[in-house]
C-alpha positions as CSV (number, residue, x, y, z in Angstrom):
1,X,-11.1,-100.4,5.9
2,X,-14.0,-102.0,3.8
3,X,-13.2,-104.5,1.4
4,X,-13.7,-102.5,-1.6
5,X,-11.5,-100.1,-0.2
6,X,-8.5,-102.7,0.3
7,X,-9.3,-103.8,-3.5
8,X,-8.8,-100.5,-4.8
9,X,-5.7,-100.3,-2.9
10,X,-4.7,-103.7,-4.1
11,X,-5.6,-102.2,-7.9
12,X,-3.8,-99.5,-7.9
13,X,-0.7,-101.2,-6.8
14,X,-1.1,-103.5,-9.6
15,X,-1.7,-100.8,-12.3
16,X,1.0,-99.3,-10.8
17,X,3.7,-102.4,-11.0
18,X,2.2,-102.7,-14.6
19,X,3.0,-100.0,-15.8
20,X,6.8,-99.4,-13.9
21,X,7.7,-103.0,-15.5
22,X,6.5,-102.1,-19.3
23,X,8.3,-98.3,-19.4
24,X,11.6,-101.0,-17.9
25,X,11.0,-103.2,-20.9
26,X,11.0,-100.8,-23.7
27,X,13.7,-101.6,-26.0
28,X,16.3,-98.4,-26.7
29,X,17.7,-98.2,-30.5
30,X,21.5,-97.9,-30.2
31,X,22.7,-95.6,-32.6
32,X,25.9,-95.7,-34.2
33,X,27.6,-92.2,-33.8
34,X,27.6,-89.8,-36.7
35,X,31.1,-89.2,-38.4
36,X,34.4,-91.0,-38.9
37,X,34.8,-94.2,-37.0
38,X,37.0,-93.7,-34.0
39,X,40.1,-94.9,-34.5
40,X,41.5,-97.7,-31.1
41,X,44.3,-99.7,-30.9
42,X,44.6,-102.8,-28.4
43,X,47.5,-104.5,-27.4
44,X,46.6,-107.9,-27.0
45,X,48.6,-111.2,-25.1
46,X,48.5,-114.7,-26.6
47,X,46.2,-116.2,-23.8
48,X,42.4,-117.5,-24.3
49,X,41.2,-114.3,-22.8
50,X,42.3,-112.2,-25.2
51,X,40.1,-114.3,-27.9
52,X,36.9,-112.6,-27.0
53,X,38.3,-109.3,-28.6
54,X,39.3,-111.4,-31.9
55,X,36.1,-112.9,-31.8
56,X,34.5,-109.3,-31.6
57,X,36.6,-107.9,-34.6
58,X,35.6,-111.0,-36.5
59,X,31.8,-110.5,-35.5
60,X,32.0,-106.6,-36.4
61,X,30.9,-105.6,-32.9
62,X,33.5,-102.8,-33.1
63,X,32.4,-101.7,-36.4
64,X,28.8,-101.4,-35.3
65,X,30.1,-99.4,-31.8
66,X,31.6,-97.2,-34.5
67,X,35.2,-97.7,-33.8
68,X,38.5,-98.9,-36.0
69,X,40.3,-101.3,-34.0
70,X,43.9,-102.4,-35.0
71,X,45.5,-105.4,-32.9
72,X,48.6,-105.7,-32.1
73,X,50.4,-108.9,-30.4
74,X,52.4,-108.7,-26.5
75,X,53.8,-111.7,-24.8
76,X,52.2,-109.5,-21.4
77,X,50.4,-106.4,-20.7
């Protein structure tokens, strides 16, 4: 193998890894689905875990997923 040979090889690869690692960095627009939102109810407990899906409802993350979420309060699961 002739050194121009090896760094042909060597180019390749690299175009190669280029272009693998920007089609795995292209951002994907999430789309809400069309319609009615879905309609989800959660039994939650009074521990700190159960604040992340309070915090979600208050951020609208359920909203934007498309969904209705009503809460309801359980000492346990």
């Amino acid at each position: 193998m002739t050194i121009n040979s090896r760094r042909l090889d060597l180019l390749k690869v690299l175009l190669l890894f280029v272009i693998l690692a920007s089609w795995g960095c292209q951002s994907g627009v999430e789309r809400v689905p069309a319609g009615p939102p879905i309609k989800l109810s959660l039994a939650v407990s009074p521990a700190t875990y159960s604040g992340l899906i309070a915090i979600a409802d208050e951020k609208g993350y359920f909203k934007d997923a498309g969904l209705e979420v009503s809460q309801s309060l359980h000492p346990s699961g």
